[in-house]
C-alpha positions in Angstrom: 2.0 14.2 15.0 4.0 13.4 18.3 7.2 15.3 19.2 10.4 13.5 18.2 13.5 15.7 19.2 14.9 16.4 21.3 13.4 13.9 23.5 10.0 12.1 21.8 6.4 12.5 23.6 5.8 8.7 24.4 4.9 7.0 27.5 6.2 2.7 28.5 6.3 0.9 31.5 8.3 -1.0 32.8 7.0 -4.8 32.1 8.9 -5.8 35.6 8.4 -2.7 37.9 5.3 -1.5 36.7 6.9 1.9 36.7 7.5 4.5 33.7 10.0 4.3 31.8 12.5 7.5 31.6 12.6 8.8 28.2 16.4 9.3 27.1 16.2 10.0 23.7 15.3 8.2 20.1 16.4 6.0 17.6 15.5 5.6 14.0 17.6 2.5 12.2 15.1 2.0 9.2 11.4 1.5 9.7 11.2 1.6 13.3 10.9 4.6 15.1 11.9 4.1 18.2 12.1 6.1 21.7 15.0 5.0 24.1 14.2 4.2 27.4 15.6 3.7 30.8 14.0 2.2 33.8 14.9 4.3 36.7 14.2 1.4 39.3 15.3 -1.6 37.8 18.3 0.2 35.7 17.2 -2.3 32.6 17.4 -0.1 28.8 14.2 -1.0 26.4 13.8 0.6 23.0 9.7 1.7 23.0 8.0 2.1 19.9 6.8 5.6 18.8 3.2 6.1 17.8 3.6 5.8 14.3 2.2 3.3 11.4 1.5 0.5 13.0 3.1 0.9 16.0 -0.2 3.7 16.7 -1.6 0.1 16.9 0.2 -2.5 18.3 3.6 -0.9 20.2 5.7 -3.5 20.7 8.7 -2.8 24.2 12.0 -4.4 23.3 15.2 -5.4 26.1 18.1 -3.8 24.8 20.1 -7.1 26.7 18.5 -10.1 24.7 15.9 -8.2 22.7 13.0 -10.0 24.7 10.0 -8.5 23.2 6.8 -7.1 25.8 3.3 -6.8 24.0 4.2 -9.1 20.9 0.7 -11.0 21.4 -1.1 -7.9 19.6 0.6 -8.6 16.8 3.6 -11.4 16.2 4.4 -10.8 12.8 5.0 -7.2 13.8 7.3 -7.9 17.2 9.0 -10.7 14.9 10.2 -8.0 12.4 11.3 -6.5 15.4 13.1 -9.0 17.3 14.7 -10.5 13.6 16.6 -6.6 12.7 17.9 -6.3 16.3 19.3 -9.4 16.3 21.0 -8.7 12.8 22.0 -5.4 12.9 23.8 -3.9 11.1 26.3 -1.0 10.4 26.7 -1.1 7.1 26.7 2.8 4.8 23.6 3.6 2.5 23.6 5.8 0.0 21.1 8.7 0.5 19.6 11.4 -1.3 19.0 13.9 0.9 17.4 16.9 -1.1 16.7 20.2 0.0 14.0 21.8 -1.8 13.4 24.5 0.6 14.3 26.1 4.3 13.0 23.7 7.1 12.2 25.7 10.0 9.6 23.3 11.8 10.5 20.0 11.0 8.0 17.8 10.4 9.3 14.1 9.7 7.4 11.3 7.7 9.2 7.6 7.8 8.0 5.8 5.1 11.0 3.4 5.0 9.1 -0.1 5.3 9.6 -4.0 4.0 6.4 -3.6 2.3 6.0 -1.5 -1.0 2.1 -1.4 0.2 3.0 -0.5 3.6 5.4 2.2 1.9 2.7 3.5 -0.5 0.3 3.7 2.5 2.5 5.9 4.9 3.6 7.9 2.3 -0.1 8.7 1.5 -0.1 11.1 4.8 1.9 13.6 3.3 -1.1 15.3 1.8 -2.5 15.8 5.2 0.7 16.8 6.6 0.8 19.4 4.1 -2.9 20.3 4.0 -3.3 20.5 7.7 -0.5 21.7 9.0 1.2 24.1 6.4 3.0 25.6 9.5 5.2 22.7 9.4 8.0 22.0 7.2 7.8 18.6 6.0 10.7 15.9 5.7 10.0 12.9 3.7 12.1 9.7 4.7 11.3 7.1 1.8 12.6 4.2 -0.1 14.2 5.0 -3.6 11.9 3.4 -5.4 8.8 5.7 -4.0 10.8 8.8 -4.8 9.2 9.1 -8.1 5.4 9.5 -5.5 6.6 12.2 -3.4 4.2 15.1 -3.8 5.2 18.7 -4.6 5.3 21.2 -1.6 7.5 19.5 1.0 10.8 20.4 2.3 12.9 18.3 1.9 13.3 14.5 0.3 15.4 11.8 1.9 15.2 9.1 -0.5 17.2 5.7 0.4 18.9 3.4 -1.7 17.5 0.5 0.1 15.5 -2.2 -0.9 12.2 -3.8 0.3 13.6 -7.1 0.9 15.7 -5.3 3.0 13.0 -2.6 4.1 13.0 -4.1 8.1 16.3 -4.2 8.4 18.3 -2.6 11.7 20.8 -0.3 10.7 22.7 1.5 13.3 24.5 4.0 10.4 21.1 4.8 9.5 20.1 5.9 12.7 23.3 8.0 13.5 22.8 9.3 10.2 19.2 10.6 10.5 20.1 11.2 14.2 22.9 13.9 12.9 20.2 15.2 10.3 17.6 16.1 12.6 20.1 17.6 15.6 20.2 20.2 12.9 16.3 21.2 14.6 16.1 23.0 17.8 12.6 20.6 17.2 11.7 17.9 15.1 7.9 16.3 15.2 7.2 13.0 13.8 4.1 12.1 11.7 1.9 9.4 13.1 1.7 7.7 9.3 -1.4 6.3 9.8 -1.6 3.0 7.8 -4.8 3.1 5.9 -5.4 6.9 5.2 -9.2 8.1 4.7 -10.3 9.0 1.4 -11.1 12.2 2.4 -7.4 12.7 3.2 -5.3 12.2 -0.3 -5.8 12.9 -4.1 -3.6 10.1 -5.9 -3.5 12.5 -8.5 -1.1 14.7 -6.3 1.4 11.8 -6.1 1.2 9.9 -9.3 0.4 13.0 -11.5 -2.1 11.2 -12.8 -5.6 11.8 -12.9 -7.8 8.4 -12.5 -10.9 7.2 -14.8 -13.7 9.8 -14.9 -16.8 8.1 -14.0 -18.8 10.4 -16.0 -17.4 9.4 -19.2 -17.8 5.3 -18.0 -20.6 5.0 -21.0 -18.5 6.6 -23.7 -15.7 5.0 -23.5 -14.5 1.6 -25.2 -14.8 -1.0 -22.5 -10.9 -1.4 -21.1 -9.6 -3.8 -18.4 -6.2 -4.3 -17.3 -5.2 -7.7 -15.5 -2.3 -7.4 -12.9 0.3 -10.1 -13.3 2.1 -11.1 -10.3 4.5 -14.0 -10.6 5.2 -14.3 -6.7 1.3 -14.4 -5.4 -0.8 -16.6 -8.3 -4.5 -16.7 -9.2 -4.0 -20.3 -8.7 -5.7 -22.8 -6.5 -5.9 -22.6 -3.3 -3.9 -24.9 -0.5 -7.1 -26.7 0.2 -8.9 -29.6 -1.2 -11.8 -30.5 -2.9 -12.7 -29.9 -6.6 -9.7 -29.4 -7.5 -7.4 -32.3 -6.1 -7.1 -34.1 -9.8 -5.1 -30.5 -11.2 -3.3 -29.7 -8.0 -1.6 -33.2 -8.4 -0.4 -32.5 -12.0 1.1 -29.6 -10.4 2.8 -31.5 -7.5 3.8 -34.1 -10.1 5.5 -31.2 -12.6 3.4 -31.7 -15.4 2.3 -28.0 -14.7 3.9 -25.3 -13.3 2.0 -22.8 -10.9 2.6 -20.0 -13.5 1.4 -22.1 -16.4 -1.9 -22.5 -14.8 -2.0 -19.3 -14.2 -1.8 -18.1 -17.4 -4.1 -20.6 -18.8 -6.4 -19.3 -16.8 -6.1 -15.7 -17.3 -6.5 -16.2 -21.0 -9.6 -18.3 -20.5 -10.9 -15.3 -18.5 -9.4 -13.3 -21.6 -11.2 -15.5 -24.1 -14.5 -15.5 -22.3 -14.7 -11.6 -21.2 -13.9 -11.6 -25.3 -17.4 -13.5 -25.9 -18.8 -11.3 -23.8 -17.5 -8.1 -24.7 -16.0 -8.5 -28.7 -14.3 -5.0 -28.7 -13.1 -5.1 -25.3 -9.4 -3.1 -24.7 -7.2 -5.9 -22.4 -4.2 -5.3 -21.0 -1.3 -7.6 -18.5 0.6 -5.6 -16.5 3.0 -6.5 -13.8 6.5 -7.7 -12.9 7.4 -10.6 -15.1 8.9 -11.9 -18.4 6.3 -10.3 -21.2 5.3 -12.9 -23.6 3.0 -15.7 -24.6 0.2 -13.9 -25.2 -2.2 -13.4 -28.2 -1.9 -10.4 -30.4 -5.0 -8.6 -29.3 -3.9 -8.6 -25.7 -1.4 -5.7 -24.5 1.4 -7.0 -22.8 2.6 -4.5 -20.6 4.5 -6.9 -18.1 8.3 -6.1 -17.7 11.0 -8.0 -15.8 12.4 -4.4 -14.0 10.1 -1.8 -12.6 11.2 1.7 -12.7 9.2 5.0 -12.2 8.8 5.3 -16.1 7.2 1.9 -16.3 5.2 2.7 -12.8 4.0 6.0 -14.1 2.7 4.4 -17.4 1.1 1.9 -16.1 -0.9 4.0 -13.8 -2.1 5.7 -17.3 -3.4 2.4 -18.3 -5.0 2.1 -15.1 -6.4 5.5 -15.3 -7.6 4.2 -18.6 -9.2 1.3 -17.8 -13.1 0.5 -16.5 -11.9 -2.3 -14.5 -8.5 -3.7 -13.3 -8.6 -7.3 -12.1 -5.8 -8.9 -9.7 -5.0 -11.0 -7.2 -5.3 -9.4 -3.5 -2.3 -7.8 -2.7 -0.2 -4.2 -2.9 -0.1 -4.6 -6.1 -3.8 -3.6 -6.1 -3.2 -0.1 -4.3 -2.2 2.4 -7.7 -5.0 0.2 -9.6 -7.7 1.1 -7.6 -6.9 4.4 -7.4 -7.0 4.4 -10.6 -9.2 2.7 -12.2 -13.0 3.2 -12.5 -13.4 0.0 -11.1 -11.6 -3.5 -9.3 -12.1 -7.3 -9.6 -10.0 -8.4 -6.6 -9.5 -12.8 -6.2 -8.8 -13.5 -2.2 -7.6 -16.5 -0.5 -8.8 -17.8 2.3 -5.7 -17.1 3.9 -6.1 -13.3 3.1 -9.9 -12.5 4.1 -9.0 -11.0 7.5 -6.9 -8.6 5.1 -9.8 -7.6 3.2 -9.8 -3.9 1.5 -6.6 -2.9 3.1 -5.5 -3.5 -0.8 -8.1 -0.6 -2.0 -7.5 3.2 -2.2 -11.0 4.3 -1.9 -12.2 7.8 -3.6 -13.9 10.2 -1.3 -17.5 8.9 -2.9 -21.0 7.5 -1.7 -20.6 4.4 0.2 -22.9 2.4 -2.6 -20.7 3.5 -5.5 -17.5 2.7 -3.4 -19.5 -1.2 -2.8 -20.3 -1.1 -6.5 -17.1 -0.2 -7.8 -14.9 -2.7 -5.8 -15.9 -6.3 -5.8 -14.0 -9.3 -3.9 -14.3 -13.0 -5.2 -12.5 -16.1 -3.8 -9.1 -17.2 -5.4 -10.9 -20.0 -7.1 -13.4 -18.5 -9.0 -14.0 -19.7 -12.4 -12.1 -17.6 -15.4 -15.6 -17.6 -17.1 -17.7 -15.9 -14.3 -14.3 -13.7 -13.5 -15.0 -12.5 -16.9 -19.3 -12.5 -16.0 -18.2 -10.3 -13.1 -16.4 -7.4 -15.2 -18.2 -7.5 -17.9 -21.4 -6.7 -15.7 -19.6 -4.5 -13.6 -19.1 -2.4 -16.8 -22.2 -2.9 -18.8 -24.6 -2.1 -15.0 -22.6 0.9 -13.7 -24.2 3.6 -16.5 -27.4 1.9 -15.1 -26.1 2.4 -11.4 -25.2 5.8 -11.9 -28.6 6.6 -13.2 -30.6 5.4 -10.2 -28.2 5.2 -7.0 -25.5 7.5 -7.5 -26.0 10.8 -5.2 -26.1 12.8 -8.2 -29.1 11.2 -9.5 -31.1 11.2 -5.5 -29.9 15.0 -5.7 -31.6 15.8 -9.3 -34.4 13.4 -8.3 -35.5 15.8 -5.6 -34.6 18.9 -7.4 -37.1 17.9 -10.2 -39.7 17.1 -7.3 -39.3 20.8 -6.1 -39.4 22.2 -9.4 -42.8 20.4 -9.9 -44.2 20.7 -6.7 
């Protein structure tokens, strides 16, 4: 955590003097947590990015006259989102929740406000540690609306924003003077560094959900269930490039066939195959979308509006199922955590992105490899469903001879004999 009020713990330099920056005060207008700055030789005002989410990577240094951007190299997208809010601020009123749920006496405040549900989910994941590691603070949780329901017991206080994701990047200068007012309530107010992929070892999903995920040890008793996320706006399609493919990627040019036609012919020749494979096999779609289309023996679980009844179920049917197979994406976060296992289909486009999608369990490194397996965006529907269906037949198998369990009884019997 890094000191946010009265005046935040953050050091930037001048990109024309070379000289410190002097540290005025902060400013908070949505997912930026910023430190204002004044250099004292050139008289030129920056806003400096505080060491939090991803800014404790890539801190971007932005005029105040222009909204030039320093360091946006390290990451563009990021010093984009940036540059983009500034120049479209806003002032515009939000509505708020601000619950108190008890005293706050050492303020402790987590932003989880992002354009991102993932990024969201992923901030909002440090509360645990917040809470865990430093009980002597009292923690503030600034979130989007729609995360409320993911807010785990035992903080202070819940600021929950009506705003949403599309809107998540936004500048909004009432925002700020409204959090600014809040926190001048605090002699002191720290600020959680959010780090954006939390360790295992760090959070229990179960503690946010409410949900407790798929016990491994009852894999082999169970009737074999797999859940396929639907996403209408990122496709288990084909992907940009040639090859193979160019005769079908025409049709779809042309408008004989949509993008989401193909997709679901494909998911239900995956369905049909893991079927051959696996006769009494439990499927399930979920995701946002129009339900509909699909065979009897298939659960349609899709729905059109996502609320935190229809998110909470779902994570039951995760929690339910052996494997849950999806496109890369954030809508793979709440399945892994889930889910005794994922099949995850990347682009090309997405490899450098790979496993940021994946909330790990604290768990051997070979069952983590086992349990979570990547496979290109084009891969056949019939080895897709060759993939699961040994990824749930082998795993009893694995268990018995790799899991640390079975090394641990292994030698035990060895000293017993010996």
């Amino acid at each position: 955590m890094i000191l946010l009020h009265p005046v935040p713990a953050v050091a930037h330099v001048c990109p024309h003097c070379n000289t410190q920056l002097h540290v005025a005060g902060w400013y908070m207008p949505g997912m930026r947590s910023l430190a204002d700055l004044t250099c004292q030789t050139c008289a030129r005002e920056f806003f400096g990015d505080l060491g939090a989410g991803q800014a404790l990577y890539t801190p971007m240094l932005m005029e105040k006259a222009g909204g030039a951007i320093h360091g946006a190299a390290r990451a563009p997208w990021f010093a984009n989102w940036l540059q983009r809010s500034y120049s479209n601020r806003n002032d515009a009123a939000l509505n708020i929740d601000f619950e108190k749920i008890r005293p706050v006496k050492q303020a402790l405040l987590l932003n989880c406000l992002d354009t991102l549900y993932g990024h969201c989910l992923l901030k909002l994941l440090n509360a645990q540690s917040c809470l865990d590691q430093h009980p002597e603070f009292d923690l503030i949780v600034l979130v989007p609306r729609i995360l409320r329901w993911l807010v785990p017991q035992g903080v202070a206080a819940i600021w929950s924003v009506d705003l949403p994701l599309s809107r998540g990047a936004e500048w909004n200068d009432w925002l700020a003077k409204e959090i600014g007012r809040r926190v001048a309530e605090f002699d002191k107010c720290w600020l959680s560094v959010a780090v954006s992929h939390p360790l295992p070892e760090s959070y229990r999903i179960e503690r946010f959900t409410q949900v407790v995920p798929f016990a491994l040890a009852q894999w082999g008793s169970r009737r074999p269930t797999v859940t396929f996320i639907w996403r209408d706006d990122r496709l288990w399609s084909l992907p940009a490039g040639g090859g193979r493919w160019t005769r079908l990627r025409r049709f779809i040019r042309r408008g004989f066939i949509s993008r989401l036609e193909d997709q679901q012919q494909r998911m239900m020749r995956f369905a049909h195959a893991l079927k051959m494979q696996m006769p009494d096999v439990d499927l399930a779609v979920a995701g946002v979308s129009q339900p509909g289309g699909l065979p009897q023996w298939i659960t349609d679980l899709r729905h059109p509006e996502l609320d935190t009844a229809l998110e909470r179920a779902w994570c039951e049917r995760y929690a339910a199922s052996h494997c849950v197979v999806g496109v890369h994406g954030s809508n793979m976060l709440l399945p892994s955590a889930h889910a005794g296992a994922t099949v995850e289909l990347m682009s090309a486009a997405q490899w450098g992105n790979i496993l940021q999608d994946i909330l790990f369990r604290n768990e051997d490194l070979r069952t983590a490899v086992f349990r979570h397996r990547v496979l290109p965006i084009d891969t056949e529907p019939v080895t897709l469903a060759s993939v699961v269906s040994a990824v749930i037949r082998t795993y009893p198998d694995f268990a018995t001879y790799m899991a640390p369990e079975a090394a641990s009884n292994a030698v035990l019997a060895g000293r017993v004999q010996a």
